[in-house]
N, C-alpha and C positions, 0 to 999 in steps of 0.2 A: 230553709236555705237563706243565708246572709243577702239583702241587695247588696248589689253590683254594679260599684261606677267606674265607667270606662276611660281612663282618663290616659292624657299625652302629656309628656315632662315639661313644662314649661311654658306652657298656654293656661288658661283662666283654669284649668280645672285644679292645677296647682295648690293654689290656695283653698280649695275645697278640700283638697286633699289633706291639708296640711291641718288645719283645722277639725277633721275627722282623726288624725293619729292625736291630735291636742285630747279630745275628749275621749280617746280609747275606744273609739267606735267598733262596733261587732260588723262591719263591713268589708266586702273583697275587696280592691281595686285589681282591674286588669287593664296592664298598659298597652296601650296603641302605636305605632308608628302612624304619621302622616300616610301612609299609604293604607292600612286598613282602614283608613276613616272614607275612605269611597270602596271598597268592598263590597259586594252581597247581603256577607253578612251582619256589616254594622248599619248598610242605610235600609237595613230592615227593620233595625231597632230606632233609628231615627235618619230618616230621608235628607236632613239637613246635611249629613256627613261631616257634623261638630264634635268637637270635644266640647265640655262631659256632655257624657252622657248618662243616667239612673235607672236599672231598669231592677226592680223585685218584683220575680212572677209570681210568688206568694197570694200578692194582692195585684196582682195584675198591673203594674204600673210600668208604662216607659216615658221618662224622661227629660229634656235636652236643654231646657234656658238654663241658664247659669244660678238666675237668681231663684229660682223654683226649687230648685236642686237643693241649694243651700238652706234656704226657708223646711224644706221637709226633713233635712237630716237634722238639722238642728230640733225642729220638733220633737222630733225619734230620736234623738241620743243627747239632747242636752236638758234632761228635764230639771236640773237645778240652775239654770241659767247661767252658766260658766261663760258662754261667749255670744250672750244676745240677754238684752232688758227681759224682765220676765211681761208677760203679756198681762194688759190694762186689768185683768180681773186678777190677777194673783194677789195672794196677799203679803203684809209685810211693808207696804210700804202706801207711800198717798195716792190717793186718784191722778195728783197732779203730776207729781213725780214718774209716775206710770208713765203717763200716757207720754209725758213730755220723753224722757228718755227713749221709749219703742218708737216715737214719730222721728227722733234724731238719728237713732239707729236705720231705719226704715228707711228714709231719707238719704244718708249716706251711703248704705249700700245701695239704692237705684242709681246714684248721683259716679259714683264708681263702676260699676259693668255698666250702666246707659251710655257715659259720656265719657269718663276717661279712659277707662282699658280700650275700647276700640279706634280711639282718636291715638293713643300710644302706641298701639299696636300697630295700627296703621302707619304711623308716622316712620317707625324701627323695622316693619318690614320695606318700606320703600327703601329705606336710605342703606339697606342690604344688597339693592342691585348696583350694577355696573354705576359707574360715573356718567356711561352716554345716557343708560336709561335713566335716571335720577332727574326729577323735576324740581332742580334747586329753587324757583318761585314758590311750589309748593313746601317745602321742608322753611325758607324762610318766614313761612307765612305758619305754619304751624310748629316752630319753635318760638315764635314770637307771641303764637296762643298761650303757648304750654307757660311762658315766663308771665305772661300778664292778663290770664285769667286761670286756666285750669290748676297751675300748683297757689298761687293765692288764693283759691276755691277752697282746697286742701287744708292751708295754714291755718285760713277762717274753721276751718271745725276744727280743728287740730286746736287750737289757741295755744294755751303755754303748759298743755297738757303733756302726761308720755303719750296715753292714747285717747282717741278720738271722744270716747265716752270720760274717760278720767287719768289720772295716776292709778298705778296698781291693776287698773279693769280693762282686763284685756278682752278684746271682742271678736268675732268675725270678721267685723269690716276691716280691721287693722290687717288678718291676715289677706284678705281680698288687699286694701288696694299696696300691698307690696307687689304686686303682677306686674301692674302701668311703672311704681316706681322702681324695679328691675330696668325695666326698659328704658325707663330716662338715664338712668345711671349706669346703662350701656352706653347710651349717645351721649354722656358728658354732661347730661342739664339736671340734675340732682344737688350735686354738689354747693350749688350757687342756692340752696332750700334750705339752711343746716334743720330747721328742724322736721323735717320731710325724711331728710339722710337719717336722720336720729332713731324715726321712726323704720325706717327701713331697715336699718343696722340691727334694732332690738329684736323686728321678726325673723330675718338670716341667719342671727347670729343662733338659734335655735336649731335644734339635731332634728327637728322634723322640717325644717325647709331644705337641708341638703336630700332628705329622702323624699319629698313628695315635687321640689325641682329636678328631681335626676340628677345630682351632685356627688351622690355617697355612695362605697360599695353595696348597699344594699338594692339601690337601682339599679345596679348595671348589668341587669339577667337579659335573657334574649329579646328578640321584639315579641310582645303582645304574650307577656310574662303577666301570672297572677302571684297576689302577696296580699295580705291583710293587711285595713287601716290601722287594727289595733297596734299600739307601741308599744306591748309587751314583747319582749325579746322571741319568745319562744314563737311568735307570728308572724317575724318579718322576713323569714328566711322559705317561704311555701317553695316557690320556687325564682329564687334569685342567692345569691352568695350572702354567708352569712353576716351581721354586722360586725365590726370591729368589736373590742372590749369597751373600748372607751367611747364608741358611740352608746353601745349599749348601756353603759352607765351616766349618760348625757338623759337619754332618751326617760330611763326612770325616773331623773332627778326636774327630768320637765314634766312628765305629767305627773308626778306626783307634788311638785310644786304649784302648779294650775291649779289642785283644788283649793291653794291658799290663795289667792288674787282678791280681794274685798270687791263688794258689790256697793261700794260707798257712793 
C-alpha cells in the first residue's frame, strides 16, 4: 500500500505536494478540509490536528513536521538527487562540494518552515480579519520585518541565481518557500523583491502547482477526496474530474523535463 499524505490546498503541505507530482512519486494524497483536521479520525493519526501529515502503515510510520515529511520522501523517491544535494558519501563529486551544498540546502530549508512560512502565515491570516480586529502595530511591525530582514534573508541565498542551489537545479527548497511567497504576493509585498517574484513566477507557473495549490480542475473533487502524487495522467483522475488536454500535456512535458535540470 502506497503512503499516504494528508494534505489541505494551500497550507505548507502544498509544496510537498508539489514536489512529489515533480518526482512521479508512487504516493496517494488525500485531501482535507480545515474541518477534518480536528476530527477523530485524523488527531488519531496526528493529535496536533496539522496539515501534512504522512502516515505508511507498511512500516508503521505516522508523521506530522513538515520538514520530516519532506526529508523522508525525498529519501524514498528521489534517489538520483533531482531535488536535494546528494548526501556527503555519494559519489561523483568532492567532499567539499558535498557537504558544502547538503549544509546549504539543509539550511535553507529549516531557515523556510522554522522562520519564514509561519511568520507569513501568520502575518496573512491576521490581516484576513475584520478591520476592528486587525492589530495595525502588529502588521506594521511585521511588514517592516518581512522588507528588512526575512526577504533580504531570501535574496542573500538566492544571489543572482534562478534557484537557490544554482541556474538550471531546481530543488525542494525552491518548491517549499513558494508557500510564505504566495502569501506575500497576496498582501502586495512580493512585488517590491523582483528577484523573489522571479522565483515565485517560475514555481507557479508550473501545471503541478495549480494541482497541488487547489487551482486546476483536477482539485476540485469533493472534500477529503483521494488522487495520486504521480503526474502521469492516467493517476490524477482517482477520484476528482479529470484533467484538461492541455494540462495533461503540460504535466508530461514537466516531469519529463525534470529529468534534464543539471546537477552543476
Amino acid at each position: 500500500m502506497a503512503p499516504i499524505l494528508y494534505h489541505v490546498p494551500r497550507m505548507i503541505s502544498s509544496p510537498i505536494y508539489q514536489a512529489m507530482i515533480y518526482l512521479n512519486a508512487d504516493i496517494t494524497v488525500q485531501t482535507l478540509t480545515f474541518a477534518d483536521l480536528k476530527t477523530p479520525e485524523h488527531l488519531a493519526r496526528n493529535p496536533m490536528g496539522t496539515s501534512p501529515t504522512l502516515v505508511d502503515i507498511e512500516y508503521d510510520i505516522s508523521i506530522w513536521e513538515s520538514g520530516a515529511i519532506l526529508s523522508y520522501l525525498l529519501e524514498e523517491y528521489d534517489p538520483t538527487f533531482r531535488l536535494s544535494p546528494p548526501q556527503p558519501s555519494a559519489v561523483g563529486m568532492t567532499t567539499t562540494n558535498r557537504k558544502h551544498d547538503r549544509a546549504i540546502f539543509l539550511h535553507i530549508q529549516q531557515y523556510i518552515l522554522a522562520t519564514v512560512y509561519p511568520f507569513m502565515a501568520s502575518l496573512y491570516i491576521h490581516t484576513l480579519k475584520s478591520n476592528e480586529e486587525q492589530d495595525i502595530e502588529y502588521i506594521k511591525l511585521s511588514i517592516s520585518k518581512w522588507r528588512t530582514l526575512f526577504a533580504p534573508t531570501l535574496i542573500h541565498f538566492l544571489g543572482d541565481k534562478e534557484y537557490f542551489l544554482g541556474n538550471d537545479r531546481l530543488t525542494a527548497v525552491d518548491f517549499l518557500v513558494a508557500k510564505p511567497l504566495s502569501n506575500a504576493k497576496s498582501m502586495g509585498l512580493l512585488n517590491e523583491f523582483p528577484p523573489l517574484l522571479a522565483l515565485f513566477q517560475r514555481i507557479s507557473s508550473m501545471p503541478s502547482f495549480a494541482i497541488a495549490y487547489g487551482e486546476s480542475s483536477t482539485s476540485t473533487s469533493t472534500p477529503s477526496s483521494t488522487t495520486s502524487a504521480s503526474s502521469s495522467p492516467k493517476h490524477l483522475h482517482q477520484l476528482s474530474p479529470p484533467p484538461t488536454k492541455k494540462l495533461r500535456h503540460q504535466l508530461r512535458n514537466e516531469t519529463s523535463s525534470s529529468s534534464t535540470l543539471t546537477k552543476a
